[in-house]
C-alpha positions as CSV (number, residue, x, y, z in Angstrom):
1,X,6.6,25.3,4.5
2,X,10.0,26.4,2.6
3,X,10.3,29.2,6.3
4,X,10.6,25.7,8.2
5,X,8.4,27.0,10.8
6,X,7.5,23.7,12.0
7,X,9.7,21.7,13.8
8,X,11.5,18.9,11.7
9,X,9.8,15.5,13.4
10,X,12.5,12.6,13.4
11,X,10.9,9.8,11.9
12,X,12.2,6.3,10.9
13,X,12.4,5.0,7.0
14,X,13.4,1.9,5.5
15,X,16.7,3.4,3.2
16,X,15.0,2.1,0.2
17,X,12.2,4.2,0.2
18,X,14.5,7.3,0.5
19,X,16.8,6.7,-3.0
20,X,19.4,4.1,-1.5
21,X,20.4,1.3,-3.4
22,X,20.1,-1.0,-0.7
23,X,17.7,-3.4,-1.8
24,X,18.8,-7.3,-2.6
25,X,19.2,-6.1,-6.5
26,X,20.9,-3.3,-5.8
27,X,18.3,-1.1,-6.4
28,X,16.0,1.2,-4.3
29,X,12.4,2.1,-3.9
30,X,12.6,5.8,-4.0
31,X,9.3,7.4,-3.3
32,X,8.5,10.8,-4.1
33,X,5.8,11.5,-1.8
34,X,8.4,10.7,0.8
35,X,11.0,13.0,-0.3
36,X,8.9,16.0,-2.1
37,X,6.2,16.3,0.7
38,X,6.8,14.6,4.1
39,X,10.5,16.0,4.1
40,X,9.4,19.3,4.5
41,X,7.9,18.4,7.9
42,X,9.8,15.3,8.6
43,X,13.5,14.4,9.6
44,X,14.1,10.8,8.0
45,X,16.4,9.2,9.8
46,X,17.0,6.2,7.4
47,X,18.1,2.4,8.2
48,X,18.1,-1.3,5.9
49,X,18.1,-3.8,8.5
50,X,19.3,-6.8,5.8
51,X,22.1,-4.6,5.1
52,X,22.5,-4.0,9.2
53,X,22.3,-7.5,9.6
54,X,25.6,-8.2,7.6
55,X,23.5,-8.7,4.2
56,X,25.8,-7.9,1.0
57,X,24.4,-5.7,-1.5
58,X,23.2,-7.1,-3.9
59,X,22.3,-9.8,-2.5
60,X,20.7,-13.6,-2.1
61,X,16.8,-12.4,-1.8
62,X,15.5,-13.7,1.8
63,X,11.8,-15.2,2.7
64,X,9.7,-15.6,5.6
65,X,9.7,-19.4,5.8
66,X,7.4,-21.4,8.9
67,X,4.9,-20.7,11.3
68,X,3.3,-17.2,10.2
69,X,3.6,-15.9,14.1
70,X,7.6,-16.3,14.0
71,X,9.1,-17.4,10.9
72,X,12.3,-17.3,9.8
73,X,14.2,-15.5,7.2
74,X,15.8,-17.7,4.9
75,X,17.9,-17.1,1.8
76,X,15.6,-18.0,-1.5
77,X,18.4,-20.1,-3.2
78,X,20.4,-21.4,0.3
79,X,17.8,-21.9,3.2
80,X,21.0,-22.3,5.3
81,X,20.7,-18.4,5.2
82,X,19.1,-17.4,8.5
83,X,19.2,-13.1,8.7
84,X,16.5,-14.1,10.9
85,X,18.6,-12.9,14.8
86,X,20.3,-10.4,12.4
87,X,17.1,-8.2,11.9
88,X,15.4,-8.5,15.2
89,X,18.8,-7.5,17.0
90,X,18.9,-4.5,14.6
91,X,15.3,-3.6,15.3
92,X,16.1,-3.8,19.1
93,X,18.8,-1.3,18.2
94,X,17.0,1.3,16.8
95,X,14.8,0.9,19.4
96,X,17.5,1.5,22.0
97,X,19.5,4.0,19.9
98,X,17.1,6.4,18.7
99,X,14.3,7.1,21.2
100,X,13.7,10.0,19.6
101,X,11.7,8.3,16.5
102,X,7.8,9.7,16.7
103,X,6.8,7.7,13.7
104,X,8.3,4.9,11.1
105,X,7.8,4.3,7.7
106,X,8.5,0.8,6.1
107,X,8.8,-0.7,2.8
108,X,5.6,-3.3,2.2
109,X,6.1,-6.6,1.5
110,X,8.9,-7.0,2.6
111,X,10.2,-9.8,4.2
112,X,12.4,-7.6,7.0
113,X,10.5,-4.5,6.7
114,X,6.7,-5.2,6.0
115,X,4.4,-4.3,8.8
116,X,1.2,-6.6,7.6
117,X,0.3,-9.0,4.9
118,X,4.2,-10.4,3.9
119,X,4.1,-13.7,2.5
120,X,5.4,-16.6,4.3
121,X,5.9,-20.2,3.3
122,X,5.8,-23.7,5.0
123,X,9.2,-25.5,4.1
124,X,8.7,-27.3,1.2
125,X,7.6,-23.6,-0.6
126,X,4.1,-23.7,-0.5
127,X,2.3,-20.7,0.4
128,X,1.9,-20.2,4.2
129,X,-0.7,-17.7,6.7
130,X,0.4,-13.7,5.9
131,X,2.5,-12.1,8.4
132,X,5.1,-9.1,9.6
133,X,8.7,-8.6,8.7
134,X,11.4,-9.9,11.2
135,X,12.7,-6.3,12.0
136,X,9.2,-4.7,11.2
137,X,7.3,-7.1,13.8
138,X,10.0,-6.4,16.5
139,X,10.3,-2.8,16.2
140,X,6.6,-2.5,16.7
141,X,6.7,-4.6,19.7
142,X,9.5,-2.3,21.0
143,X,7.6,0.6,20.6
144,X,3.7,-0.2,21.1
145,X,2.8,3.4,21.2
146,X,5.0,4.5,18.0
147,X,2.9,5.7,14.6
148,X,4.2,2.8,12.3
149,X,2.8,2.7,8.4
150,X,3.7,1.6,5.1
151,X,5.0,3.3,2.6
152,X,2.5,1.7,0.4
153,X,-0.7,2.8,2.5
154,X,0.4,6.1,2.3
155,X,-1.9,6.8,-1.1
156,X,-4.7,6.1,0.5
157,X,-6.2,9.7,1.8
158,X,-7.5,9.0,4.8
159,X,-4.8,6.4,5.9
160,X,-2.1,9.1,4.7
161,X,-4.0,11.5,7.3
162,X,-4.1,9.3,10.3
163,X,-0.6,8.3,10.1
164,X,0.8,11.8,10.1
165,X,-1.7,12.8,12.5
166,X,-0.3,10.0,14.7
167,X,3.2,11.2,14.2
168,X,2.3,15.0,15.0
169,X,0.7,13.6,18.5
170,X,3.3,12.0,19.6
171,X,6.0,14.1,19.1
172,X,3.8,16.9,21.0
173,X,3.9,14.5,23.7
174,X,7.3,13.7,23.4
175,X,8.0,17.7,23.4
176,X,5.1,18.8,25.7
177,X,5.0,15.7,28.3
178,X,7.3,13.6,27.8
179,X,10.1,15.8,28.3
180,X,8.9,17.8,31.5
181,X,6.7,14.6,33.2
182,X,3.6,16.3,35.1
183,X,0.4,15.4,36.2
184,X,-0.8,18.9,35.4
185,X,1.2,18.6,31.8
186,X,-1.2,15.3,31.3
187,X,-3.9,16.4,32.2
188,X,-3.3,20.0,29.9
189,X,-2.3,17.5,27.0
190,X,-5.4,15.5,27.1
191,X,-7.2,19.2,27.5
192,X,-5.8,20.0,23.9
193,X,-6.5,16.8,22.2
194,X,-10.0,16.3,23.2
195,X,-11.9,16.7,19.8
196,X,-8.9,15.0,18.1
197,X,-9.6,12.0,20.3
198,X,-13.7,12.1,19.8
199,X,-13.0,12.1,15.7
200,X,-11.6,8.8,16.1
201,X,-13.6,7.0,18.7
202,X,-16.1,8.5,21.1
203,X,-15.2,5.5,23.1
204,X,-12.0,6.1,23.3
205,X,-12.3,9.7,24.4
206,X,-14.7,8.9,27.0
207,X,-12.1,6.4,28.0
208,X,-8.9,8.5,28.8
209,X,-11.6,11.1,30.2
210,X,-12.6,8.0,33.1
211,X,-8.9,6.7,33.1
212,X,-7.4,10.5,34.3
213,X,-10.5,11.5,36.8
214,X,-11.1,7.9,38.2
215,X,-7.4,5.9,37.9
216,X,-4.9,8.1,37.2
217,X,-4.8,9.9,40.6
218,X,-4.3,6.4,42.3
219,X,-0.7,5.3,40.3
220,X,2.9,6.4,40.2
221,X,3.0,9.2,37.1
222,X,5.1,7.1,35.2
223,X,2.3,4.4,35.2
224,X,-0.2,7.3,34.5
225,X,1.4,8.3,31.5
226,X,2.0,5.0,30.0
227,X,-0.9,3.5,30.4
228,X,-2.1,7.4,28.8
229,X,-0.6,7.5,25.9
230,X,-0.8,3.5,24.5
231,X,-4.3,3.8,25.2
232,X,-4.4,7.2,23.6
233,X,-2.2,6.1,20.6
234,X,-4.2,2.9,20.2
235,X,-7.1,4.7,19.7
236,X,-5.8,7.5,17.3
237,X,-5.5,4.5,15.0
238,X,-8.9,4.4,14.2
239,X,-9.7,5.8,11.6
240,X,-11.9,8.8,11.3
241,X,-14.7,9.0,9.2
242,X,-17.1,11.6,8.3
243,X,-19.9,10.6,10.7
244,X,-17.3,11.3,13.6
245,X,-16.1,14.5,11.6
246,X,-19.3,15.6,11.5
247,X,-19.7,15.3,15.1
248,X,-16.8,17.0,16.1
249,X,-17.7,19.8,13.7
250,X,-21.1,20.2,15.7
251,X,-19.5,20.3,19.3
252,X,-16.9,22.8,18.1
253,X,-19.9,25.0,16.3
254,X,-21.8,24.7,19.9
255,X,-19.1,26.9,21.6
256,X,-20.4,29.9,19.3
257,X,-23.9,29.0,19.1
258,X,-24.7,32.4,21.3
259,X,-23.0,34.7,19.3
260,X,-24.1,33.5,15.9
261,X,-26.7,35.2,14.1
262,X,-29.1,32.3,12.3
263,X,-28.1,33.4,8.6
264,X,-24.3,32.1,9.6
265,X,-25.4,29.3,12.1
266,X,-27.6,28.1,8.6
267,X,-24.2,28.5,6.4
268,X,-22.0,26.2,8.9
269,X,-24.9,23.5,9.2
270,X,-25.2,23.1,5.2
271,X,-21.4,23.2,4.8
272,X,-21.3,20.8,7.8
273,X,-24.3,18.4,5.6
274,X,-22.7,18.9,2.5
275,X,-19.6,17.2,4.2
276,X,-21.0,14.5,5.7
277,X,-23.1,13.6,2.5
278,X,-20.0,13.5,0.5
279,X,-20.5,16.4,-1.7
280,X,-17.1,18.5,-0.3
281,X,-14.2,17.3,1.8
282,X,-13.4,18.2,5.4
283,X,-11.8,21.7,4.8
284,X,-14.7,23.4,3.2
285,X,-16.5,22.9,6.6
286,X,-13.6,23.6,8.9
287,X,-12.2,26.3,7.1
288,X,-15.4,28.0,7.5
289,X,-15.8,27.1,11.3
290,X,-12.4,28.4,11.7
291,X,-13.2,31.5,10.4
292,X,-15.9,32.3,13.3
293,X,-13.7,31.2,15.6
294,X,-11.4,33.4,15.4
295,X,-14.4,36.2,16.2
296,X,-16.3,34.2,19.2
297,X,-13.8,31.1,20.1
298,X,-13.4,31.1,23.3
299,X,-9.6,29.6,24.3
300,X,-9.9,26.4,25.1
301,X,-11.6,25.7,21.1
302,X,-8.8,28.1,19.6
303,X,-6.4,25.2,21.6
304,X,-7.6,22.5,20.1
305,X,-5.0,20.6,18.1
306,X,-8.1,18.9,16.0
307,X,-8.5,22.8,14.3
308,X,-4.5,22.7,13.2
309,X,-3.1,19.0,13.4
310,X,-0.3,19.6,11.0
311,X,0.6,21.9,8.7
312,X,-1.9,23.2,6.8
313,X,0.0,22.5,3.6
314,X,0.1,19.1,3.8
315,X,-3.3,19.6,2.5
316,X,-4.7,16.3,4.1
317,X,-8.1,17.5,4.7
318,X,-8.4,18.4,0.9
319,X,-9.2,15.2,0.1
320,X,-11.2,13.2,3.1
C-alpha cells in the first residue's frame, strides 16, 4: 500500500498507543501493529484526555471509584482528585470537533480510555462491578454509530477484521452518503453492502431490507438515514463466523452457477467445505470465487464491497 491508493481514513487513538509519553508515568504504550500496519490505511488523529483534562505528566494515577454505571475518577493517593467533568467534557469535544473520525482506537484498562471491563471500586477500595472509561463511555454515547475497539482486542483475528471492516463502512458512508444525502444514494449503499450485511447477521440484513421497502419511504431522509446506518452499524458488530461465510460464499457462487462447468462448480464447493470445516481460512475460498467472477460476474456481485472490504494487504482474511 506504499502507492497510497487508498484513501487515508481519519481515525481516533488514545496518544499512548501511538509513542507519546503521555501516560501517568511518563511513559507510552506504543503499539506496533498500530503504527507498522493500520497507518498505512489509517490517519491517526491522536488525543489523552487526562492530559486534556489539565492532568500533569507524569502524574497522580486516577481510578474509577463508585457505582460501576457512573463512577468517578479519583486520584489513587488524593481522592480529592476528581478528572471526572475533565474527561467527559474532552470526549464531548472530540465529538464536536472532529466529525470526521470513522473509527477510534482506545488504550484497555484504562480508567479514562477503556471501552469495557475497567476496574472500579466502592469507596473504601474494595473491588467494585467492571465498567467504561469516563472519556471512553461518553465518546461512545456521542457517537452510537462510530467503530470503537481496543487496542488490546486488536490481536484477536476475527475481532481485528470486524473492527476495520466497521471503520471501512463507515467512512464509505460518510464519503458515499453522507456527504451528498439521497434516497437513491441509500438505497445504492445498502445495494453494495448486501452480502457484507448477511456475513454478520441474516437478521440484520433482512432487517434494513424491510426497514428501506416498508419505513423508509414514510420519514424525513434525515430520519431514514439515521435510523439506517445505527441499525446497520449495530449489526456489523457481530461477528462473522464461518457458518455465515460460508453462506455468503454460496449466494455469491449462485450468480455463476449457469456458466460454470461441474469440474469448477466441484472445485469452489470443496474449497467452500474445506473453509467451513476449518481446514483453510477465508481467502483460499474467495480468492478462488473471485477468480470466476471476474469471467461470469455479473455487476451488481463485482459491486459488492463483501468481495474487497479493505485493502487486500491487510491480509485479514489470511487468518479467519
Amino acid at each position: 500500500m506504499s502507492d497510497k491508493k487508498t484513501p487515508y481514513i481519519p481515525v481516533g487513538i488514545s496518544a499512548c498507543l501511538l509513542g507519546q509519553k503521555v501516560r501517568f508515568d511518563g511513559g507510552h504504550k506504543r503499539s506496533n501493529y498500530c503504527l507498522n500496519i493500520l497507518s498505512e490505511c489509517f490517519d491517526f488523529k491522536p488525543f489523552c484526555p487526562e492530559v486534556a483534562a489539565g492532568l500533569g505528566t507524569p502524574r497522580q494515577p486516577i481510578r474509577l471509584v463508585g457505582d460501576a454505571s457512573s463512577p468517578r475518577a479519583l486520584g489513587t493517593r488524593d481522592p480529592e482528585l476528581d478528572a471526572t467533568d475533565g474527561l467527559a467534557e474532552h470526549a464531548d469535544f472530540v465529538s464536536d470537533h472532529h466529525p470526521e473520525l470513522c473509527g477510534y482506537i482506545l488504550m484497555k484498562g484504562s480508567p479514562s480510555c477503556g471501552m469495557e471491563r475497567v476496574k472500579v471500586y466502592h469507596p473504601n477500595g474494595m473491588p467494585n462491578e467492571a465498567g467504561s472509561g469516563i472519556f471512553a463511555a461518553r465518546l461512545m454515547a456521542n457517537n452510537p454509530a462510530l467503530p470503537v475497539e481496543e487496542e488490546g482486542r486488536l490481536n484477536d483475528a476475527v475481532l481485528r477484521e470486524n473492527f476495520i471492516t466497521r471503520v471501512f463502512v463507515y467512512h464509505t458512508w460518510k464519503q458515499q452518503v453522507a456527504n451528498e444525502p439521497s434516497m437513491h444514494g441509500l438505497i445504492q449503499f445498502h445495494s453494495r453492502h448486501k452480502y457484507q450485511v448477511m456475513a454478520h447477521s441474516y437478521e440484520g440484513y433482512r432487517e434494513l431490507g424491510r426497514y428501506l421497502a416498508q419505513e423508509a419511504p414514510s420519514v424525513s431522509l434525515q430520519e431514514a438515514m439515521d435510523h439506517y446506518i445505527l441499525t446497520l452499524m449495530n449489526v456489523l458488530q457481530k461477528k462473522a463466523n464461518r457458518k455465515s461465510h460460508t453462506n455468503v460464499l454460496l449466494h455469491i457462487m449462485g450468480y455463476m452457477k449457469k456458466e460454470l462447468d461441474s469440474d469448477t462448480k466441484q472445485d469452489l464447493l470443496t474449497a467452500i467445505e474445506e473453509y467451513r470445516t476449518k481446514k483453510v481460512h477465508l481467502v483460499v475460498p474467495l480468492t478462488l470465487l473471485k477468480h470466476y467472477l471476474k469471467r461470469h460476474g455479473n455487476e451488481y456481485i463485482m459491486s459488492q464491497a463483501y468481495l474487497n472490504p479493505y485493502p487486500h494487504e491487510l491480509g485479514l482474511r489470511n487468518y479467519i
